[in-house]
Wavefront OBJ file of the C-alpha trace (Angstrom):
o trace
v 11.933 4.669 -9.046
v 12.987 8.085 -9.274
v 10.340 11.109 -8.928
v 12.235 13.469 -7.981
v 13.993 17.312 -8.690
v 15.547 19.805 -7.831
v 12.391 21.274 -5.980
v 11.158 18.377 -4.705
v 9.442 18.034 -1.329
v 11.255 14.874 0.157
v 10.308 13.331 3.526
v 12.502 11.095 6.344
v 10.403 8.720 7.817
v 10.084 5.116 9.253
v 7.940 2.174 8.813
v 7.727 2.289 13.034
v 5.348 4.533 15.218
v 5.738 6.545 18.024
v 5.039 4.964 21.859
v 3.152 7.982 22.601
v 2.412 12.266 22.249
v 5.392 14.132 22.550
v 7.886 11.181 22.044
v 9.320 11.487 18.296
v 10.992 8.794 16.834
v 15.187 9.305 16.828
v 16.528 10.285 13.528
v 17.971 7.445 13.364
v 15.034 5.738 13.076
v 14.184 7.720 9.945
v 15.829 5.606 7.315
v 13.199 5.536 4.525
v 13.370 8.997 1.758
v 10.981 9.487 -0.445
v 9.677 12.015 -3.125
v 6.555 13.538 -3.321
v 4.582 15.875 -6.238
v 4.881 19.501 -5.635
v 6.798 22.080 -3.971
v 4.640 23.051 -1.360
v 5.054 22.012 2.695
v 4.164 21.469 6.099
v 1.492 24.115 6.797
v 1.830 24.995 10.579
v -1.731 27.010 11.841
v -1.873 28.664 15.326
v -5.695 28.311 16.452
v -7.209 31.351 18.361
v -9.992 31.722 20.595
v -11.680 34.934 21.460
v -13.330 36.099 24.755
v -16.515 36.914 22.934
v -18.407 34.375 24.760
v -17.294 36.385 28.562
v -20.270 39.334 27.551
v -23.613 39.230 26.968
v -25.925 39.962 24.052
v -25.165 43.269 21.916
v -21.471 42.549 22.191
v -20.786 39.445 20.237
v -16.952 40.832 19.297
v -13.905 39.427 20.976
v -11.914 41.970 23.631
v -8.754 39.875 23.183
v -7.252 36.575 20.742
v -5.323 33.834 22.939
v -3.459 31.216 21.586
v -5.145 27.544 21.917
v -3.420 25.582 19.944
v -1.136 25.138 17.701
v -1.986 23.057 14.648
v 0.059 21.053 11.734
v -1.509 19.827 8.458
v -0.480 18.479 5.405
v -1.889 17.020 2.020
v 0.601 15.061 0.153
v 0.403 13.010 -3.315
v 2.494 10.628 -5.186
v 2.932 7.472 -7.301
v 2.020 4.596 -5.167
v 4.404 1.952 -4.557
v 4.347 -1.157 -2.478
v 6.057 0.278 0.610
v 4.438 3.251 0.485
v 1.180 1.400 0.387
v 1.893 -0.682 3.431
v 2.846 2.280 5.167
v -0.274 4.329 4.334
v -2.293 0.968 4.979
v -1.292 0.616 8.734
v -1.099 4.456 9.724
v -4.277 5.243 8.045
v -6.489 1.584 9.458
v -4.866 1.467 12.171
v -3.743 -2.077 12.794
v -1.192 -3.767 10.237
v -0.664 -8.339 10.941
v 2.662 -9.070 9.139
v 2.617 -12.776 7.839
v 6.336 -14.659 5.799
v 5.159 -15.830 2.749
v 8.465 -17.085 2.112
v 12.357 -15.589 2.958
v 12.420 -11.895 2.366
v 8.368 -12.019 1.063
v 5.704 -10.122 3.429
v 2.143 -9.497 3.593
v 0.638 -7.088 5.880
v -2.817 -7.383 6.365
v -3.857 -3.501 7.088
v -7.712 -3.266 9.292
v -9.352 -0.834 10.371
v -8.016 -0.778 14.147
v -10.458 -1.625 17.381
v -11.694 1.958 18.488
v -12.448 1.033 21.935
v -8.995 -0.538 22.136
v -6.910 2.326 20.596
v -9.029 4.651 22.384
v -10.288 6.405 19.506
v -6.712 6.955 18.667
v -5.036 5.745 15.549
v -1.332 5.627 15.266
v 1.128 8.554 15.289
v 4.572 8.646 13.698
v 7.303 11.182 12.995
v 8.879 12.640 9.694
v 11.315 15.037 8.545
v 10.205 16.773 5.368
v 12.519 18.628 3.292
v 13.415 20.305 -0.099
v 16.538 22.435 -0.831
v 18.186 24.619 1.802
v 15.048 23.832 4.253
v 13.853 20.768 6.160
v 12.227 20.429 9.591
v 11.117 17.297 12.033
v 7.504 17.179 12.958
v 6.096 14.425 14.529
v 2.550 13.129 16.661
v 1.383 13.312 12.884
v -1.785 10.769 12.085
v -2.951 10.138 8.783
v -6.389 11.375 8.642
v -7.586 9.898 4.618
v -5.883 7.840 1.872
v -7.187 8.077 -1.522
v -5.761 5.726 -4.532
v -7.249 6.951 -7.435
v -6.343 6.201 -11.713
v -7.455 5.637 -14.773
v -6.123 2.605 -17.078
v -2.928 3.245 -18.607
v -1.779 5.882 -15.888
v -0.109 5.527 -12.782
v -1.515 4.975 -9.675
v -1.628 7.888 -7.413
v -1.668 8.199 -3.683
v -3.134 11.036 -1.769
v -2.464 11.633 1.664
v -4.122 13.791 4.441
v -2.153 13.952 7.424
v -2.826 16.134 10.643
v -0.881 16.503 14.075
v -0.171 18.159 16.802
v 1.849 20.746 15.684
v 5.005 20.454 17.425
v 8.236 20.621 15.453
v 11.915 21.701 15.710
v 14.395 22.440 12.860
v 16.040 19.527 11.820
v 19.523 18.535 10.756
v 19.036 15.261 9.959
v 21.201 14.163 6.847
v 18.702 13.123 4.142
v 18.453 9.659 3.620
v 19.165 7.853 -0.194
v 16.035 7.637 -1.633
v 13.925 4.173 -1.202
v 14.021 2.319 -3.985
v 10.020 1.115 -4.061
v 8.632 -0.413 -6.335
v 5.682 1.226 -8.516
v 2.019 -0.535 -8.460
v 0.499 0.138 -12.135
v -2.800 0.234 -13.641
v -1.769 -1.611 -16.896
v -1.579 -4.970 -14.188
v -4.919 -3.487 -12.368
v -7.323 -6.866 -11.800
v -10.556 -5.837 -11.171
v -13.241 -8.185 -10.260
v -16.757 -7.383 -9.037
v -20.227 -9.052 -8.709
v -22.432 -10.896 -5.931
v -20.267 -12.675 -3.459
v -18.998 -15.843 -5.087
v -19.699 -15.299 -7.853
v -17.309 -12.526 -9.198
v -16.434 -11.731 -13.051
v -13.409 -10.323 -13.922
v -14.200 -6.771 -15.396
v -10.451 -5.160 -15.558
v -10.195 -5.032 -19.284
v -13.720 -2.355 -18.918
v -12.339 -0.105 -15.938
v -12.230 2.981 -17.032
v -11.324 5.045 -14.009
v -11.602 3.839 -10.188
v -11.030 5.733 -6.689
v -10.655 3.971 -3.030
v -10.840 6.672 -0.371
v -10.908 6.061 3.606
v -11.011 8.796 5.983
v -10.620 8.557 9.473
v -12.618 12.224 10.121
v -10.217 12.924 13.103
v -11.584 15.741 15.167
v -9.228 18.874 15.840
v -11.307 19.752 18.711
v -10.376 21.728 21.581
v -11.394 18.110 23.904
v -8.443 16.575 22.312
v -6.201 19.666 24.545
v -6.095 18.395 27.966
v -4.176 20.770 31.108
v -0.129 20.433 30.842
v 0.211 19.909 26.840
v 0.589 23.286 26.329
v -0.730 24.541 23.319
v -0.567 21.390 21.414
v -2.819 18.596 20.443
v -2.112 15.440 22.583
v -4.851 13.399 21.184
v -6.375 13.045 18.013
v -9.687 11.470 18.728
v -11.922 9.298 15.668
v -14.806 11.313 14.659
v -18.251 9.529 14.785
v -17.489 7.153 11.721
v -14.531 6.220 9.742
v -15.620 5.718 6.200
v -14.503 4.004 2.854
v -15.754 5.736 -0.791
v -15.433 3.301 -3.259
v -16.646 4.869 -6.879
v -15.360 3.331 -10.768
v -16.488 3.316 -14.336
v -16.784 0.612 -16.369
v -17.467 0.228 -20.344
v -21.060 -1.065 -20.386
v -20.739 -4.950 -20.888
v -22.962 -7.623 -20.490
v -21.467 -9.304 -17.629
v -23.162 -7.333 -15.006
v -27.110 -6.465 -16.057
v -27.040 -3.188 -14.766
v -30.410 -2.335 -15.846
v -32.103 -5.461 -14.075
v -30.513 -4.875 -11.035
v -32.623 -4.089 -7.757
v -31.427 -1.594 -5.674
v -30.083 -2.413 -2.407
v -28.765 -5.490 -3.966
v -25.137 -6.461 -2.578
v -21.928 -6.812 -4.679
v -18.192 -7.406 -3.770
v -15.295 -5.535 -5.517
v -11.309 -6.597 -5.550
v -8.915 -4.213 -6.812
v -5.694 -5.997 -6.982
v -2.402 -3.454 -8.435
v 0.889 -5.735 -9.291
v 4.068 -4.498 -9.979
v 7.774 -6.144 -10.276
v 8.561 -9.536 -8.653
v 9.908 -9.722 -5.633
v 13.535 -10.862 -5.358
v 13.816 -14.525 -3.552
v 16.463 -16.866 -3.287
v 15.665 -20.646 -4.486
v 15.313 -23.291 -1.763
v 17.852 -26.021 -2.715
v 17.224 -30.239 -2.358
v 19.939 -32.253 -2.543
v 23.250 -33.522 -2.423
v 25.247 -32.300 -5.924
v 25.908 -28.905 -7.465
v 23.345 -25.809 -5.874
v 24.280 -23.321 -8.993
v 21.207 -22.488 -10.560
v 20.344 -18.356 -10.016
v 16.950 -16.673 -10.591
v 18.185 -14.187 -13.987
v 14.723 -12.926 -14.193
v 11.372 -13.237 -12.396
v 7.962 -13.573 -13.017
v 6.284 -10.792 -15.100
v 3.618 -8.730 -13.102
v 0.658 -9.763 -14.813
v 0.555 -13.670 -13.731
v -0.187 -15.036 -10.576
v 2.209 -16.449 -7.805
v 3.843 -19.847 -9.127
v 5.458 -22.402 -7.033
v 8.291 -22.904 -9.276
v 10.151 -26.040 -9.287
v 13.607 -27.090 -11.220
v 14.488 -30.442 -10.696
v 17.610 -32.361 -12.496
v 16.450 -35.433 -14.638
v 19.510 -36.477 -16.270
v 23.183 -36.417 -15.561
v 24.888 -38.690 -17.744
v 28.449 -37.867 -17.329
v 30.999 -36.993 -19.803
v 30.739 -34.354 -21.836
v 26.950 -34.330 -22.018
v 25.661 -32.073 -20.541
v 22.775 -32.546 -17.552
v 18.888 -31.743 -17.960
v 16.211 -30.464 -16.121
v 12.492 -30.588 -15.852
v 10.442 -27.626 -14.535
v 7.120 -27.091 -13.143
v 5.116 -23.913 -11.866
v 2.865 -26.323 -9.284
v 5.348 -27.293 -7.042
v 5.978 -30.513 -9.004
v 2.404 -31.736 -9.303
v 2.510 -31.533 -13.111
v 5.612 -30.928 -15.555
v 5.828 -28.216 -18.405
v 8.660 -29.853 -19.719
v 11.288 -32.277 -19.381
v 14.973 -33.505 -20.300
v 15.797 -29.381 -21.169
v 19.504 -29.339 -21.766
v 21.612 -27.159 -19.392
v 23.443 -25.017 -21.797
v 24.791 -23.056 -18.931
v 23.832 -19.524 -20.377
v 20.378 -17.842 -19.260
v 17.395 -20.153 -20.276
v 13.990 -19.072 -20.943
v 10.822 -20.730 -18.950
v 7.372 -19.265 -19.183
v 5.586 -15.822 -18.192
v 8.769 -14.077 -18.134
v 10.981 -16.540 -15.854
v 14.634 -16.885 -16.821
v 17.360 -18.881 -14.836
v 21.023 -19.920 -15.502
v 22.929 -22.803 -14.416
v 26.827 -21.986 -13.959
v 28.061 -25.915 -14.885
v 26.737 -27.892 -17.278
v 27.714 -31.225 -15.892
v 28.169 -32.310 -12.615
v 24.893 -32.281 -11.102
v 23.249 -35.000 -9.173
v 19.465 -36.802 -9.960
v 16.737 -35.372 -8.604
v 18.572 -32.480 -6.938
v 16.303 -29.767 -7.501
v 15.265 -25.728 -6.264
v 12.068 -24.476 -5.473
v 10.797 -21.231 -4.816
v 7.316 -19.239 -5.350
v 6.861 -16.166 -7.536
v 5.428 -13.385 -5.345
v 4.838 -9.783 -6.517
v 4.714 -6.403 -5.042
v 1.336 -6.234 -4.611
v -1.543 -3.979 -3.421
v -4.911 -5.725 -2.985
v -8.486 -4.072 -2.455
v -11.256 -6.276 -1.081
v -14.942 -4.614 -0.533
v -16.859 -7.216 0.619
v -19.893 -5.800 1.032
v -21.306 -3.068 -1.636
v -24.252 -2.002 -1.697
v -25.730 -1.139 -4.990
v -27.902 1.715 -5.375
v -28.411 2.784 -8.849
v -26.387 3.595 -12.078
v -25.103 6.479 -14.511
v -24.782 6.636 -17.744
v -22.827 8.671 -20.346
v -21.264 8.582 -23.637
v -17.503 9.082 -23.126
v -14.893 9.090 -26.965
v -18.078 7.223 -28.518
v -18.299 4.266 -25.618
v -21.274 4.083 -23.577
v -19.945 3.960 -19.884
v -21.855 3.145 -17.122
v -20.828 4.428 -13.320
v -22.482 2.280 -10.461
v -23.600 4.123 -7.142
v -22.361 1.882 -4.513
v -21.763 2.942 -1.026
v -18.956 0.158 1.318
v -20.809 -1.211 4.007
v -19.784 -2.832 7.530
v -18.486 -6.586 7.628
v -17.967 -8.280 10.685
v -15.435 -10.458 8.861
v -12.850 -7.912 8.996
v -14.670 -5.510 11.533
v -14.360 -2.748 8.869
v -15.953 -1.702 5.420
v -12.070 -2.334 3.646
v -9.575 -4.790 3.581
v -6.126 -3.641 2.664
v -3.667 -6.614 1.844
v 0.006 -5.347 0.985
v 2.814 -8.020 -0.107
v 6.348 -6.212 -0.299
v 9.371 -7.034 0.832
v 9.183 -4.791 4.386
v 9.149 -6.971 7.333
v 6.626 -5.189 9.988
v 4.790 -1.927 10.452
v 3.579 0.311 12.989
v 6.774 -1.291 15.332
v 8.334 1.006 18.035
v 11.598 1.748 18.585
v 13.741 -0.673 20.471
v 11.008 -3.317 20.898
l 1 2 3 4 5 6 7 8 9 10 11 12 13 14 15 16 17 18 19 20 21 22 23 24 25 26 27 28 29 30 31 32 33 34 35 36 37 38 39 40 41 42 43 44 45 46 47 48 49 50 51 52 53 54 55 56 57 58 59 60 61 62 63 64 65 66 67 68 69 70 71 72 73 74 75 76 77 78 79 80 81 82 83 84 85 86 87 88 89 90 91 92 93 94 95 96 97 98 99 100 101 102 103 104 105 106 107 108 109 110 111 112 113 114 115 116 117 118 119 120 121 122 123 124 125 126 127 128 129 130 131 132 133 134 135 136 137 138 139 140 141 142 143 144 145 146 147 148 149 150 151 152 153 154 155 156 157 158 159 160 161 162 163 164 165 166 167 168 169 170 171 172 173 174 175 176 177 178 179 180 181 182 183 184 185 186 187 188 189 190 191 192 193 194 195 196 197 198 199 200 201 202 203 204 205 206 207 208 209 210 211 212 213 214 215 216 217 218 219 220 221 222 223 224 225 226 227 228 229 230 231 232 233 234 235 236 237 238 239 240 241 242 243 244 245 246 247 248 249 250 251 252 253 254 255 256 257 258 259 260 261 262 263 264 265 266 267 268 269 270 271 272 273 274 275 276 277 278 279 280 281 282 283 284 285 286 287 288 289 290 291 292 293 294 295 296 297 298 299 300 301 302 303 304 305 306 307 308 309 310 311 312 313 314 315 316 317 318 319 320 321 322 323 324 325 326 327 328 329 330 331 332 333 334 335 336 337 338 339 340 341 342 343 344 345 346 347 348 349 350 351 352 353 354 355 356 357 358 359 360 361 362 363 364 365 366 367 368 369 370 371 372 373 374 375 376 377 378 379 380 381 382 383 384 385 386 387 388 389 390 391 392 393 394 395 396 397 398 399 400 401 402 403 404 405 406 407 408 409 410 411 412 413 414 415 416 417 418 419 420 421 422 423 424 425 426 427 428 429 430 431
């Protein structure tokens, strides 16, 4: 995806995290580019402190400013893509468990991190942000909120608020290519939402939806210790991290909005799809492996576990068929399809191509499963206070008051499930 022009802010950055305050990541290390909406940058804010507090009553005014701190801040938004998601997942939680789905297919399960384990401290990384003729490293930078926010039929944005410790150099770096990620998109938005286990899909009536969490990192002067000079080297938790969770929906019967009690509990999944992810079939067998993937899966189906598996190879000029399956095998969508050697159409979108027509061996076959860059959303506990309504192009609309509550499932209000095609976050260099 391209956002970008000629004014573009850019950033260099990496999907790794520093080992500690004051210890930026290499350049080399900063291998990912990416765009963001809006020319302005990197606001850098000395902090003073006056000597008011030295006199007594009837001369509340400062004799003399000194220098505390320095401070660096910046508020960044863009269209939200799978890597980008998984990056803003771990920094902004915390704590990021990378799990192979299959060869080159990763999900990171992103939680809010363990405060007395961290210290109160979430991870800090370094970028290099940029547009023309200026660019310059910063780094202890934490990311203090993520908001995802759209309406149907727009793109998803992302909005990031990032603080740190202010320290920075002019950089040289040579930009990066950009990072080819792959956009997340309301038109393949599921949405489903109701009691626990018993959830109705509602996607086709969300009108507008925002997922905030905020990590209310204090900028105190506690977080300044003796020998960091005037910069931050912590960035302590305030006294809650927080999700906001707000949407509104076209009034439908599937939720009784006027019967329910207050205080009564819901769950919510927000699940964003884009493009498949690129795989490489698995191959069984001892005759021809020739078949290639031409096109995957479209965005708005679920993972398949496709299976091709040759059920006739006469010899001679005939030419060999196939049956296929999108179960793994359990149950056939069709059998004896002639290999015709140009690309052949499946279902949902699937296209493959076999380079011989003959040759092939009985029950040689290739499997592989249809995975999706993916961004999924899971409130499991929502509590339901009341409801608003309003008229909105003639359609009554209705716009729940819900507030995310703890679960001790996932020791957090939010879970944030990315699948992309990144190996690991929140890494450190050399490890």
């Amino acid at each position: 995806m391209t956002l970008a022009h000629g004014n573009s802010v850019w950033w260099a950055f990496s999907v790794l995290r520093q080992e500690g305050f004051n210890v930026p990541l290499a350049d080399e290390s900063l291998d990912l580019c990416y765009p963001f909406l809006g020319p302005d940058l990197v606001k850098l804010r000395p902090e003073f402190k006056g000597d008011e507090d030295a006199f007594g009553k009837g001369h509340e005014w400062p004799e003399s400013q000194q220098l505390e701190v320095w401070a660096s801040a910046l508020a960044r938004k863009t269209y939200l893509g799978s890597m980008l998601a998984g990056w803003a997942g771990a920094l902004g939680l915390g704590a990021s468990t990378p799990t192979e789905l299959a060869a080159g297919v990763h999900k990171h399960a992103c939680r809010f991190s363990d405060r007395a384990t961290v210290q109160d401290q979430n991870p800090i990384t370094t970028i290099v942000e940029g547009r023309t003729g200026w660019q310059r490293k910063f780094w202890d930078l934490a990311v203090n909120s993520i908001e995802i926010s759209g309406k149907l039929k727009e793109r998803v944005s992302l909005a990031l608020d990032i603080i740190g410790s202010g320290r920075s150099e002019a950089s040289t770096l040579i930009k990066p290519q950009l990072t080819q990620d792959k956009f997340l998109r309301s038109m393949g938005l599921a949405f489903q939402l109701g009691p626990s286990g018993d959830l109705e899909d509602e996607g086709g009536r969300l009108r507008d939806y925002s997922i905030k969490i905020g990590n209310a990192l204090r900028a105190d002067a506690d977080s300044y210790p003796p020998g960091c000079g005037p910069y931050r080297s912590r960035l302590r938790f305030g006294d809650k991290r927080t999700a906001e969770i707000s949407f509104s929906l076209d009034r439908s019967a599937h939720l009784e909005w006027d019967e329910m009690v207050s205080g009564a509990e819901l769950k919510a999944v927000f699940t964003f799809l884009g493009e498949a992810i690129a795989v490489v079939p698995v191959f069984t067998g001892s005759g021809l492996d020739d078949l290639a993937i031409e096109r995957h899966q479209d965005y708005e189906y679920p993972p398949r576990a496709i299976r091709i598996q040759i059920d006739g190879a006469p010899g001679g000029q005939d030419p060999d068929t196939f049956k296929w399956s999108k179960d793994g095998g359990s149950n056939w969508e069709d059998t004896t399809v002639e290999i015709t050697g140009a690309a052949q159409d499946l279902d949902e979108g699937v296209q493959i191509k076999f380079n011989a027509v003959t040759g092939h061996v009985l029950t040689e076959r290739w499997d592989w499963t249809s995975y999706h860059h993916s961004l999924i959303v899971t409130v499991p506990r929502l509590l339901f206070q009341d409801v608003e309504d309003s008229i909105e192009d003639g359609i009554e609309v209705v716009k729940p008051k819900v507030i995310a509550l703890y679960n001790e499932a996932s020791a957090g209000p939010i879970e944030w499930d990315v699948i992309n095609a990144t190996e690991e976050y929140l890494g450190t260099e050399g490890a």
